[in-house]
C-alpha positions in Angstrom: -26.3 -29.4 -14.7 -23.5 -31.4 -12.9 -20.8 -29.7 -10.7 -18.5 -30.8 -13.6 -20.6 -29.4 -16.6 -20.5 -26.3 -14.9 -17.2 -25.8 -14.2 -16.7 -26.6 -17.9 -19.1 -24.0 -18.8 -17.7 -21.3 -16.9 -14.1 -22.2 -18.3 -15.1 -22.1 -21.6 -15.9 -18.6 -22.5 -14.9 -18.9 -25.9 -17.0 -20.4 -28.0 -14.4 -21.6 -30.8 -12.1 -22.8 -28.1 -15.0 -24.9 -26.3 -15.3 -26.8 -29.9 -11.7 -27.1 -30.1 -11.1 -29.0 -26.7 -14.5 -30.7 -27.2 -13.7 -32.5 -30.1 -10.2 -33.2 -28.9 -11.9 -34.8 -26.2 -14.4 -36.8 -28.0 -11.5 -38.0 -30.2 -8.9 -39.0 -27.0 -11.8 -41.3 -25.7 -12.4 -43.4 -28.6 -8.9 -43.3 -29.3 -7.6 -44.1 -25.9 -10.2 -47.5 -26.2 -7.7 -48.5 -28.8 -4.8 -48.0 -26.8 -6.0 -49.3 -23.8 -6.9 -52.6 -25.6 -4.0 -52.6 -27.9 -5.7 -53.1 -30.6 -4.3 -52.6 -34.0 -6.2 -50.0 -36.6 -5.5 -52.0 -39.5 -6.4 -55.8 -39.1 -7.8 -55.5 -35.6 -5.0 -57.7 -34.1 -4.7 -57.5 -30.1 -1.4 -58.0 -27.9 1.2 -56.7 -26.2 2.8 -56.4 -29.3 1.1 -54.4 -30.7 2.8 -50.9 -30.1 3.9 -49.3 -33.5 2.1 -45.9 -33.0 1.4 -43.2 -35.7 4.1 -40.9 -35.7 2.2 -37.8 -36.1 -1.2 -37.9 -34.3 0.0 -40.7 -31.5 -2.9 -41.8 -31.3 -3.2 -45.3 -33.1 -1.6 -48.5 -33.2 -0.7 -51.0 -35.7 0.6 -54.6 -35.1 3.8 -54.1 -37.5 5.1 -51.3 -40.0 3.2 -53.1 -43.0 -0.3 -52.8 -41.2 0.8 -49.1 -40.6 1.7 -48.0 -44.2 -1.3 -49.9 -45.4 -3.5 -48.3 -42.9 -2.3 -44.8 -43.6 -4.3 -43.5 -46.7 -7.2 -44.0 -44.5 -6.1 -42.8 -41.7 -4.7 -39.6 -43.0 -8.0 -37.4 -42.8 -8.4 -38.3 -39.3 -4.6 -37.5 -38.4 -4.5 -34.2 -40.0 -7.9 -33.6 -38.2 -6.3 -34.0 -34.9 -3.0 -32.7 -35.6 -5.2 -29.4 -36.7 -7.6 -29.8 -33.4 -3.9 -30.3 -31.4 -2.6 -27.8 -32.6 -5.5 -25.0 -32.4 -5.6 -26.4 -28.8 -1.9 -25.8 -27.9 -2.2 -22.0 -29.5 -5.3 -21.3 -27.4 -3.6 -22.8 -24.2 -0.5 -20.6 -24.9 -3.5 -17.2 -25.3 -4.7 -18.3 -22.3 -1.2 -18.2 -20.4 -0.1 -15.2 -21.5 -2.8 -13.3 -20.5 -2.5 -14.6 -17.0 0.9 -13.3 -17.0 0.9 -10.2 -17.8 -2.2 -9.9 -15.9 -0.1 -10.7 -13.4 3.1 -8.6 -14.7 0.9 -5.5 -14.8 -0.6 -5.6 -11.4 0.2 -3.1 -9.2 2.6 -4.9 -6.7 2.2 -3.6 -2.7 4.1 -0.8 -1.2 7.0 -1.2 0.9 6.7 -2.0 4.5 6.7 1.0 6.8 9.6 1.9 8.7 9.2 0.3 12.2 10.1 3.2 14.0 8.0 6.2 12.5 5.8 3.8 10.6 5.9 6.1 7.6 6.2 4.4 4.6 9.5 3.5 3.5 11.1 5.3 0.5 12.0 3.7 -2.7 15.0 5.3 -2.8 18.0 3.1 -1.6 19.3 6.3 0.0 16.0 6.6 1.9 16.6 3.7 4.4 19.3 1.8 6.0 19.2 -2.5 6.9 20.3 -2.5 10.3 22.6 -5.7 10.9 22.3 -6.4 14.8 18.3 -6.6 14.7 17.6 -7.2 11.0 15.1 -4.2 10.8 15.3 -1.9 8.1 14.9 1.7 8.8 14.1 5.1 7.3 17.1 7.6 6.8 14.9 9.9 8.9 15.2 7.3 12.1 18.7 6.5 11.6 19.4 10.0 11.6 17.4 11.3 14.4 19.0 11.7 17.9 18.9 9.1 20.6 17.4 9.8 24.0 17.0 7.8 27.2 14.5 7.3 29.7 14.4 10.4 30.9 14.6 12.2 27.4 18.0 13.3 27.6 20.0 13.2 23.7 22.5 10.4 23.7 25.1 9.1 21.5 23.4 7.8 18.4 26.0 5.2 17.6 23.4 2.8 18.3 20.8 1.2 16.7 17.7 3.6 16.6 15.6 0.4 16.9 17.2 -2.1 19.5 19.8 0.1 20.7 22.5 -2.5 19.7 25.8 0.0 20.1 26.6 0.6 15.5 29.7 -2.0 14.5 33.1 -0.4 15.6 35.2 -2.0 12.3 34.2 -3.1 9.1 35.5 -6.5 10.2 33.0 -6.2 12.8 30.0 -5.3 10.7 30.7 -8.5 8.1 30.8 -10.3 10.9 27.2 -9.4 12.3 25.9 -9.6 8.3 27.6 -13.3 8.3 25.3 -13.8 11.4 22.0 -12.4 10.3 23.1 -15.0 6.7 23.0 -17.6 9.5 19.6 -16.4 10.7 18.5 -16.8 7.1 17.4 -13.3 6.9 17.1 -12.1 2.4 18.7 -8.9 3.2 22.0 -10.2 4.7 22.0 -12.9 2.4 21.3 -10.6 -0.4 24.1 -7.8 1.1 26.4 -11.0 1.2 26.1 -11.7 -2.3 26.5 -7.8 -3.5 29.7 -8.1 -1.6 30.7 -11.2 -3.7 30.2 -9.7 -6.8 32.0 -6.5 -6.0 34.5 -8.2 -4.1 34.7 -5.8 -1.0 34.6 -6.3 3.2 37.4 -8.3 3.0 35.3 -11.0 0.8 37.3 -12.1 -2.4 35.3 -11.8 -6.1 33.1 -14.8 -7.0 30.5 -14.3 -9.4 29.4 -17.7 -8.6 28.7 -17.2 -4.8 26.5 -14.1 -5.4 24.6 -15.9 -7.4 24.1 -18.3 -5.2 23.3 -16.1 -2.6 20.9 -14.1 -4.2 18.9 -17.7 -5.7 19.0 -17.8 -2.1 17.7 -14.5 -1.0 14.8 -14.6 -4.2 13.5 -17.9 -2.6 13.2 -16.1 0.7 10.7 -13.5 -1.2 13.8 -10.6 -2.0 13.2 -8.7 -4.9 15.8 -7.0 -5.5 18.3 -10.7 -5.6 15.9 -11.6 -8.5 17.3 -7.9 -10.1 20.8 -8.7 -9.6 20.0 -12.2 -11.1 19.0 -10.5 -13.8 21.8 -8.2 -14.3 23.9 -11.2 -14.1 22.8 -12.7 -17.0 22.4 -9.2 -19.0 25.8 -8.5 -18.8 27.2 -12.3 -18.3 28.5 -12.1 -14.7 29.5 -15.7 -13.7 26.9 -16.6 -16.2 26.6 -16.7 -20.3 25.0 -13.7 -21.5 21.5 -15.0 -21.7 19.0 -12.1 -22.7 15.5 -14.0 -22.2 16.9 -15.1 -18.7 18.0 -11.7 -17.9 14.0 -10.4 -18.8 12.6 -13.2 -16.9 14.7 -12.3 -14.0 13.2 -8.5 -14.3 9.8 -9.8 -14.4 10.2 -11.8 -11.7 11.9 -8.9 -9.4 9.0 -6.3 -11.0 6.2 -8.4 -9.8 7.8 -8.5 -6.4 8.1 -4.9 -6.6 11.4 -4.1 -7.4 11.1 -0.3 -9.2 14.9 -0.8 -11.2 13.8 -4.0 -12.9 10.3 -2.2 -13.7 12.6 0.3 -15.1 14.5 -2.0 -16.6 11.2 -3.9 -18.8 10.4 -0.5 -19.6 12.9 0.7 -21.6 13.0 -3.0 -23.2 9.4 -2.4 -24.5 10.1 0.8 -25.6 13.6 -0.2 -27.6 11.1 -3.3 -29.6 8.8 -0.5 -30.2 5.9 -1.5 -27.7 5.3 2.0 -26.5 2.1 1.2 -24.8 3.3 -2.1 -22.6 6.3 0.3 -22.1 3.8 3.0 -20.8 2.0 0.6 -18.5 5.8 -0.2 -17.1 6.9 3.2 -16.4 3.5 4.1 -14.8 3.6 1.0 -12.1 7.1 2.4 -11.4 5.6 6.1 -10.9 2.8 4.6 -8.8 5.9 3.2 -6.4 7.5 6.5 -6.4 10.3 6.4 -8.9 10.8 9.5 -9.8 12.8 8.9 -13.4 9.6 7.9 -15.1 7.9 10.5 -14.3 10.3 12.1 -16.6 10.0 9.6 -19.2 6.3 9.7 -19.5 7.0 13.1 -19.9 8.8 12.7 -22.8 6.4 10.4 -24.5 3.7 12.8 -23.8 6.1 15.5 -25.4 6.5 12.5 -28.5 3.0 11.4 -29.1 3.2 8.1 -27.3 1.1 9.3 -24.2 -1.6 11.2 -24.0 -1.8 14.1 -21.4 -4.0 12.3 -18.7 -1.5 10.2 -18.6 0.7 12.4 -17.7 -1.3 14.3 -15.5 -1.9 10.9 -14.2 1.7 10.1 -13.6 2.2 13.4 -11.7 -0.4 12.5 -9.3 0.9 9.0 -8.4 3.8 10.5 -8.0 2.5 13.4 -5.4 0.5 10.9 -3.7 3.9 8.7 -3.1 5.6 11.7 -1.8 2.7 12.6 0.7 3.6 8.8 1.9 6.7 9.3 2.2 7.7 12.9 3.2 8.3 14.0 7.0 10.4 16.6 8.8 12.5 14.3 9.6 13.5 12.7 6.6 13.9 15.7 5.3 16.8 16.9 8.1 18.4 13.8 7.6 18.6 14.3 3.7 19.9 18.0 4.2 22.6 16.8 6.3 23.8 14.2 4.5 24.0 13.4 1.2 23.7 9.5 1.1 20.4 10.2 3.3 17.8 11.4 0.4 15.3 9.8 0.1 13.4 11.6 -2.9 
């Protein structure tokens, strides 16, 4: 068997679907001998000229439109055959492609990074961590809680940087100004930052719907999940863009697969308002797996409505304890009791 045959084999799994493309093969060669030569199916006259194609199957020529309407009794049963083959071809090339994707919407998508001073796992929560703008890192609430010390492990101020020790922006004039910077730098989470501020129309930067999107089409291209979110919400709610629904999903999908937990969220609860509890189940248990606690409660509740069973709950409260083992330290956990905007579960 040639290197070809085989990879034909192995692609064809499906036996009905290997019949299918065969035969729409086997009909595209002989067919494409008549186009190549330009040869009409009628009275077998050759030329340049002759380019009057079947409207319908596209796949013979006639010389003139009285050589095609004398032609076409005979050709029917051969047209209909390939619109059907064309047809059953398209349908099983469309099967195919959506099982890829939500193979690939349903995989589990990678943790975040750790934090690069306690190189704990970083918490999903947005009050967990903190995006530093004189070094670009993003730290734990933990870290940029924790006391500073020098050299010779006396406490300092800690209105510096707990990773480069950059002293923390004295204005908010000051701390646009260093985002503006790290934008230059082409770092997602300024541009991304940039763009929030855009659409909220704070730090001194006046409203433009447009310019966050911009900056977050920016941001997404740079591998930000979260700017594909936003996208998202843009179009779900028809900020600087015409409510466009489908968009909106395709948005979440795209921010879910890069492991944005909201937009997970967010497909969830869209599978479970159409009715498609178990897609919606697979949803909400990705999201527990990444430590969103809401879901939890929500696979809760389907449990409690006959939509789940109980190992998937008992499943879900596992993921979840595993994600808080990740996550947890002492701490992270001083931080979030002196400060409110510092929890991180």
């Amino acid at each position: 068997m040639s290197t070809s045959d085989k990879i034909y084999t192995d692609s064809c799994k499906d036996s009905d679907a290997c019949d299918v493309i065969g035969k729409l093969e086997k009909m595209s060669t002989v067919d494409n001998e008549v186009n190549d030569t330009s040869v009409c199916a009628n009275c077998g006259k050759e030329g340049s000229d002759v380019n009057n194609i079947c409207n319908k199957c596209k796949m013979v020529k006639y010389c003139n439109a009285v050589c095609k309407k004398v032609h076409k009794k005979k050709h029917k049963k051969d047209c209909e055959e390939y619109q059907r083959l064309a047809a059953e071809k398209q349908n099983e090339e469309l099967r195919i492609a959506a099982e890829l994707h939500n193979e690939k919407l349903f995989k589990q998508p990678p943790p975040k990074d750790d934090c690069p001073i306690c190189f704990l796992r970083l918490p999903t929560l947005q009050t967990g961590y903190r995006y530093m703008t004189c070094c670009g890192k993003v730290i734990c609430s933990g870290c940029a809680h924790a006391p500073i010390y020098d050299n010779q492990g006396n406490e300092v101020d800690n209105q510096k940087c707990s990773f480069c020790r950059t002293p923390k922006p004295y204005s908010e004039k000051e701390a646009v100004k260093r985002m503006k910077e790290r934008v230059e730098a082409n770092d997602p989470h300024a541009i991304y930052a940039v763009g929030v501020f855009y659409r909220e129309g704070v730090s001194g930067i006046i409203q433009n719907y447009t310019k966050a999107l911009e900056h977050w089409h920016r941001a997404a291209e740079l591998g930000h999940a979260g700017a594909y979110s936003s996208i998202g919400y843009a179009y779900n709610n028809g900020q600087g863009v015409k409510v466009d629904k489908v968009k909106a999903l395709h948005y979440w999908e795209l921010a879910a697969m890069g492991g944005s937990v909201q937009s997970r969220c967010n497909l969830g609860n869209n599978e479970a308002n159409a009715g498609n509890m178990d897609r919606a189940l697979k949803h909400y248990m990705i999201a527990v797996r990444s430590g969103d606690a809401y879901t939890v409660e929500v696979i809760q509740e389907m449990y409690t409505d006959g939509y789940a069973i109980k190992d998937d709950y008992m499943e879900a409260l596992r993921s979840y304890q595993i994600y808080l083992g990740e996550v947890k330290s002492p701490q992270r956990d001083k931080a979030a009791a002196a400060r409110d905007d510092y929890r991180y579960y």
